[in-house]
N, C-alpha and C positions, 0 to 999 in steps of 0.2 A: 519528480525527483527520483533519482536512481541510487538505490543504495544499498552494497554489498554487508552481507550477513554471513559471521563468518561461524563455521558447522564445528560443533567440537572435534579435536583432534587435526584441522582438515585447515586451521588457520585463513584466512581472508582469499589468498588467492585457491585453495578449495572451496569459497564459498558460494552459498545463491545469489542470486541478487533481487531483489525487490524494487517494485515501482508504489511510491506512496505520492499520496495528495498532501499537500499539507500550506497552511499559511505561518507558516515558521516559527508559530505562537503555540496555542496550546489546542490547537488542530493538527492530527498525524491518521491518515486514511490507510489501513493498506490494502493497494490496490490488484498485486499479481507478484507473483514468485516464480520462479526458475531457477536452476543448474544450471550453473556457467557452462560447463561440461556438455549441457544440452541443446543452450540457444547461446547463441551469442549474443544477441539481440532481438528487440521484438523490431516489426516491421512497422513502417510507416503509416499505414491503416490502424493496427493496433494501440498505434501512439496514440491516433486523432482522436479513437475510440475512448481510451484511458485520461484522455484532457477532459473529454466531456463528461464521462464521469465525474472527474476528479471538479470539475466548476462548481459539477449539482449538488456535489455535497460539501464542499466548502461554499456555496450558497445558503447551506438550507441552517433558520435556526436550532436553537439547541431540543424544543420542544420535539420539532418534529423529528430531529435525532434519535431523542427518546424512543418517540413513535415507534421507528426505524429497528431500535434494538429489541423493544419490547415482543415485537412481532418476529421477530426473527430474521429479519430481512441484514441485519446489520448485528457484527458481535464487536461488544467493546470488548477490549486485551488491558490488564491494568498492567504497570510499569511496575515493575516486583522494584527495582533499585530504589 
């Protein structure tokens, strides 16, 4: 899923955009960030690449998630709102 992040000052259409994993529930991965201003898009390899990501860890349970953050390979972000 693609979805624009908008930069203080710089409103929506200044903003990044982001590619996040997510199962629409209470799973939200993120997966890659950009400047509009810098890519327009990622390319179709990149895509395939960011699905499969995005499968393996909307597959994996919550333990080895843990696993994941504890080690450092994965940082959770808390939702301040």
């Amino acid at each position: 899923m693609k979805k624009r992040v908008p930069l203080p000052g710089r409103g929506k259409r200044g903003s990044t955009r982001t590619i996040v994993a997510t199962n629409k529930g209470d799973r939200w991965f993120f997966l890659y960030g950009f400047e509009k201003n810098e890519l327009g898009n990622i390319d179709p390899k990149q895509l395939q690449a960011l699905q499969i990501v995005a499968e393996d860890l909307l597959a994996r349970v919550e333990s080895e998630l843990n696993k994941l953050v504890q080690d450092g390979t994965l940082q959770e972000i808390a939702n301040e709102n």
